[in-house]
Structures are given as structure tokens and as C-alpha cells.
C-alpha positions in Angstrom: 32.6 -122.4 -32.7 30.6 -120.1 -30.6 33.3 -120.0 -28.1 36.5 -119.3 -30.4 34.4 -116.5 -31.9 33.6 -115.1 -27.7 36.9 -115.4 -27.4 38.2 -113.8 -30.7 35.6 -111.0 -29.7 37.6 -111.0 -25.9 41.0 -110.3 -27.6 39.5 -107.5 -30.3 38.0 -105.8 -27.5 41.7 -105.6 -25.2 43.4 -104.9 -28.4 41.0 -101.9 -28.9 41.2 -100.7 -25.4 45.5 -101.1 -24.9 45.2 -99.5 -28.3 43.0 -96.4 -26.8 45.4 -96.0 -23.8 48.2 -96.0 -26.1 46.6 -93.1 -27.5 46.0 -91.5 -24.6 49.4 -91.5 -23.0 51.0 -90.2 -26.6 48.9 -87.3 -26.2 49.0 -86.5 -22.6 53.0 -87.2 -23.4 52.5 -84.7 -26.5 51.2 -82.1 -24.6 54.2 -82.4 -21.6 56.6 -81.3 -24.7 55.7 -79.4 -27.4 54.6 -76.3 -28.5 51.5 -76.1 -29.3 50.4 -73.6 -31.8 47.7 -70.5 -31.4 46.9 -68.1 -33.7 47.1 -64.4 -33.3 43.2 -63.9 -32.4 43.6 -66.5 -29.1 47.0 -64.9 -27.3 44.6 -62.1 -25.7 42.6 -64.8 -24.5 46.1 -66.3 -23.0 46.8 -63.0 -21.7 43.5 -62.3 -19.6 43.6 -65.8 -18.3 47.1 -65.5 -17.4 46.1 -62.3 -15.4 43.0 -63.6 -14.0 41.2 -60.8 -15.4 37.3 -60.0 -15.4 37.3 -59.7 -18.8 37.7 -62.9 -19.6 34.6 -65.1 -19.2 33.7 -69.2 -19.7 30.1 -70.1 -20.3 28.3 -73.0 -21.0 24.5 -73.5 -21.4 22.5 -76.4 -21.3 19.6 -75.9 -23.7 16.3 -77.6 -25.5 16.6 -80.1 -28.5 15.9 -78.6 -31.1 13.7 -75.0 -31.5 10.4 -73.8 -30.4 8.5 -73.5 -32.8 8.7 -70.3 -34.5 12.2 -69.6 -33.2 15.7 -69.8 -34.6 17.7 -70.7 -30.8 17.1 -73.1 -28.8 15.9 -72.2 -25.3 18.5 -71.9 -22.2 17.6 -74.0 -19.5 20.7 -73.3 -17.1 23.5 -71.5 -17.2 26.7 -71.4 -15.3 29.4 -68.2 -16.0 32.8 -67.8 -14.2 35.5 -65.5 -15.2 39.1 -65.9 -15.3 39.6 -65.3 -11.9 37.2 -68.5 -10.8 34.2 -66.0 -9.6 31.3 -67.3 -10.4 29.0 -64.9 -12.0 26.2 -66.9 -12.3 24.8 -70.2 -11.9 21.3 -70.6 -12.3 18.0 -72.7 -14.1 16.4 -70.1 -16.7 12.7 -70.0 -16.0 10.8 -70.3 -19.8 7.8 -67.6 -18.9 5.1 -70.1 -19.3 3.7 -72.9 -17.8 5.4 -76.6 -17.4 2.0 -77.9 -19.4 2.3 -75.6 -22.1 6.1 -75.8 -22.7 5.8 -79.7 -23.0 3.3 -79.4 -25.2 5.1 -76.9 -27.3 6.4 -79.9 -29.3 4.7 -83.4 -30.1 8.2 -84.7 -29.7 9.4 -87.9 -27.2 13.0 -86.3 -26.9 11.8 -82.5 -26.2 9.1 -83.6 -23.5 11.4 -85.7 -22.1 13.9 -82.9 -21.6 11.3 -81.0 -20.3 10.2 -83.3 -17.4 14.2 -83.4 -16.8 14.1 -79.7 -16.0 10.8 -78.5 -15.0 9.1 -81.9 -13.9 5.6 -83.4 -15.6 3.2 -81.1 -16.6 1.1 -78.9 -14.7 -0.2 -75.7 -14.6 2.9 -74.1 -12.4 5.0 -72.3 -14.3 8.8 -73.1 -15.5 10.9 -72.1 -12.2 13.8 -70.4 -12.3 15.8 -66.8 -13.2 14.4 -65.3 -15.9 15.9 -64.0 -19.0 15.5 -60.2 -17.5 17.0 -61.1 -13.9 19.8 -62.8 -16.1 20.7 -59.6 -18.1 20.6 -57.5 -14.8 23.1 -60.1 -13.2 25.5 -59.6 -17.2 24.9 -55.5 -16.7 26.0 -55.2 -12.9 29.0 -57.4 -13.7 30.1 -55.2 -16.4 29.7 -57.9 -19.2 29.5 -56.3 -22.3 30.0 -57.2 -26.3 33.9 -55.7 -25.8 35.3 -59.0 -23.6 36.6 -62.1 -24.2 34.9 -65.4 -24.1 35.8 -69.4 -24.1 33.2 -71.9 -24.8 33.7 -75.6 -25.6 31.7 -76.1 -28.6 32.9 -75.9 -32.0 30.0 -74.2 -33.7 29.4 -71.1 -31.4 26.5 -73.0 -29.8 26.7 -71.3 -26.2 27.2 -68.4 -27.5 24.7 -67.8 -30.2 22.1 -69.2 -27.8 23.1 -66.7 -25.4 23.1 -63.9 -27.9 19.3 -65.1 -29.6 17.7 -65.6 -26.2 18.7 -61.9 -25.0 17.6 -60.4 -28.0 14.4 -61.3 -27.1 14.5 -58.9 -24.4 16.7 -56.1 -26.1 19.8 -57.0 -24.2 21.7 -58.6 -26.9 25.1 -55.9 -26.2 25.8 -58.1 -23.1 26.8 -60.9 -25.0 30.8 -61.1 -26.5 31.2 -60.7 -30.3 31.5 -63.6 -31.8 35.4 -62.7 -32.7 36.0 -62.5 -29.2 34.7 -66.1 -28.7 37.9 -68.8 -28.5 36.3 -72.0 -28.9 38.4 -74.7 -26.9 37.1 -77.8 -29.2 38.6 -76.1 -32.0 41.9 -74.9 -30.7 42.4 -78.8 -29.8 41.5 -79.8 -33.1 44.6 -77.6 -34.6 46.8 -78.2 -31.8 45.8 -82.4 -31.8 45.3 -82.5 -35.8 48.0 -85.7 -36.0 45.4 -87.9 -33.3 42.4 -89.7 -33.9 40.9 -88.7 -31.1 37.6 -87.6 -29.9 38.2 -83.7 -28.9 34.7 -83.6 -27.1 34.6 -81.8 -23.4 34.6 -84.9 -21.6 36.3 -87.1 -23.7 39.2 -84.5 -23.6 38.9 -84.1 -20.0 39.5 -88.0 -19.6 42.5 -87.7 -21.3 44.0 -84.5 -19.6 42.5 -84.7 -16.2 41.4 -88.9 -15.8 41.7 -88.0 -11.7 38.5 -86.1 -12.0 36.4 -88.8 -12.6 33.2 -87.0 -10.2 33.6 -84.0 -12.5 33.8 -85.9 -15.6 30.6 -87.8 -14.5 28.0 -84.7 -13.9 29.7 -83.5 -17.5 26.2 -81.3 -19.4 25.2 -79.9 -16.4 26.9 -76.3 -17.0 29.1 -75.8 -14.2 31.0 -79.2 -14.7 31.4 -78.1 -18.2 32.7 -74.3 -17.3 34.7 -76.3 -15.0 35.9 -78.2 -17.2 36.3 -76.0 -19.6 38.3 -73.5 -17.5 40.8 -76.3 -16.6 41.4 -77.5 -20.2 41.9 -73.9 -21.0 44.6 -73.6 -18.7 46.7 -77.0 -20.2 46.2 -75.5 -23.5 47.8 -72.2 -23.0 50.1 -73.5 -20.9 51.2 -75.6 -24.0 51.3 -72.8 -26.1 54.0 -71.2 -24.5 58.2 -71.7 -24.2 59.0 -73.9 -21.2 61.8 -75.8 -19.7 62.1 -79.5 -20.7 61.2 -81.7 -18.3 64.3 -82.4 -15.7 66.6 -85.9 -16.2 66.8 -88.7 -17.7 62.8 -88.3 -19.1 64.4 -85.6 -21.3 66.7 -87.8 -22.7 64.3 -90.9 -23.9 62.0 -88.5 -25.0 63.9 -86.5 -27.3 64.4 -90.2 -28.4 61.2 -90.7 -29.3 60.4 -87.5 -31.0 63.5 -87.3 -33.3 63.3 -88.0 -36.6 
């Protein structure tokens, strides 16, 4: 008995996986030749990128679990900005102004001091290394960032973004940061474009899919320049699909207007 049911678990757990790449290659086959839709707000997004412009930026940070307390944002703890041209604005660990000993004990909480010996080490009296939030804005100002650009970010709830924006206001510098209707956020333009896939649209899982040859990328993903990586890459498949192109050349066109006709 025990050993029909490991095998009966065996076959379940191929079924799921030939079931998973099946998946895969319909998207990645999905993506070769169709249009993909984008609303109005997103083609000045397509247009910087396509012009490698300045004014175009991807950011990602990585930040604390959960709030401070007394706070609304969580805290940055690095941050990684390129623009559309690949230049790399910044890259950098955000010092927290304090000490390592009072920042872990800013919460009685196994997940936050965890995070914090990730970043800063145990406790001790030395304090949080790093840029700090000031240094950061001067880095934003002589780069010309300002609230009138365009931004992409892979979240789907304005996370990098509203982090960015809450930490600077601290300081007063809040006007460096993109509105948030200049903000395309990639998860969500997948979610419209995929909507007919069960799939999970996540940064990583997504980059599996579109890009399974960068597996060394893929595996420092949450460290924030893998993710603007990332993210700068997926960008570029999905406005790529959003645009008129040639079908593919041969005999591929022919089976695969096959299998896409009603």
C-alpha cells in the first residue's frame, strides 16, 4: 500500500510539472505572436525606453518587514536605480541613522531582527553603515530626477515607490520622487497582457519563464540590482510585444497560425 500510494504521489508530481512546462512554452509561444495590449498612460513609458532616454528610470528597494514603530513606510535598506539607457544611478545600502542595537531592538519581532542582522550584522553599538537618506537625495538632485519622469517598478501595489516617496519626506526631498501616475508597474501590465494564464506573474517567477537562461540572475532575485535587472529586461519583452511585428519566418508561421485559429 505504502508503495502504490509513493508511486501514485511520483506520477502526480510529473503530471504537475509536464503540466507547468506546458504552461510555460504557451506563454513564451504567446508572447512570440501576439499583440499584446497597453493602455494610453504606458506608450510614453515605451517611448523613453525605446529612446534610451534619462527620463525613464527602474527602481527597486529592498526594505524592513513591516513598520517602525510610529511610521507609515517601511525603511529602505538598499537601493539600486538605472535608467533607460542601463546607467546606473545608484546602487547602494541606506544607512538607518542609529545604531545596529537600537534598530534591532526597535521591534520585539523574530522576522524584523532577523532582517536586521541580514543587513547590518548582530547588535552593537556601531551604527547602521551605509548612504544615508541625505547623500541619496543629493545623488536623485545632481541626476536631474525629479516628480516630472517616468518610472517602472515590479510591484503591483506601488511598494518601491511609495517607500521611496515616505522615506524622503522625512528629509523634505519628497519632489525627487516620480508621481505616482508616472509609475508603470510591470506586475500589472503582465496581469492584463497574461489575463488568459494561470500563472504566477511575480519578478522571478516571470523571469523564469521569459528569460530561464539566466538562472545566476534569477538566483540573487530581492537583492535590488537583480530585480532592476530584471525588471529592465522584462520591460523590454513587454513593449516589444506591444508593438506590430513581422511573423515569425517559415514553416513556424504556418503551424502556428494553426494553433491560434479558431
Amino acid at each position: 500500500m505504502t508503495g502504490d500510494w509513493k508511486k501514485s504521489s511520483r506520477l502526480d508530481l510529473a503530471y504537475v510539472r509536464a503540466e507547468m512546462e506546458r504552461t510555460v512554452m504557451a506563454v513564451r509561444e504567446y508572447l512570440e505572436i501576439r499583440l499584446l495590449p497597453i493602455i494610453d498612460q504606458w506608450r510614453e513609458h515605451r517611448r523613453l525606453f525605446n529612446a534610451k532616454s534619462s527620463n525613464l528610470l527602474f527602481m527597486d528597494l529592498e526594505t524592513s518587514w513591516g513598520t517602525p514603530p510610529g511610521q507609515d513606510h517601511s525603511l529602505i535598506f538598499q537601493i539600486c536605480i538605472w535608467d533607460a539607457a542601463k546607467h546606473e544611478i545608484v546602487y547602494a545600502k541606506i544607512s538607518q541613522a542609529m545604531s545596529v542595537e537600537t534598530l534591532y531592538n526597535l521591534k520585539a519581532d523574530a522576522q524584523w531582527q532577523a532582517q536586521v542582522r541580514e543587513w547590518y550584522g548582530p547588535p552593537s553599538d556601531k551604527e547602521t553603515e551605509g548612504m544615508s537618506l541625505l547623500e541619496l537625495a543629493c545623488i536623485l538632485e545632481e541626476n536631474g530626477i525629479n516628480e516630472n519622469i517616468f518610472m517602472i517598478e515590479q510591484s503591483i501595489a506601488f511598494c518601491n515607490h511609495d517607500n521611496l516617496y515616505k522615506n524622503l519626506r522625512r528629509i523634505g526631498k519628497q519632489y525627487l520622487v516620480p508621481r505616482r501616475q508616472n509609475v508603470l508597474r510591470l506586475i500589472k501590465a503582465f496581469r492584463i497582457a497574461l489575463q488568459d494564464f494561470k500563472i504566477n506573474r511575480g519578478l522571478g517567477s516571470m523571469h523564469h519563464i521569459l528569460f530561464p537562461q539566466d538562472t545566476e540572475l534569477i538566483r540573487y532575485a530581492h537583492t535590488s540590482r537583480a530585480d532592476v535587472e530584471m525588471t529592465y529586461k522584462q520591460a523590454g519583452v513587454y513593449f516589444a510585444g506591444t508593438e506590430e511585428r513581422d511573423p515569425p519566418p517559415g514553416i513556424q508561421t504556418y503551424f502556428k497560425k494553426g494553433r491560434t485559429s479558431g
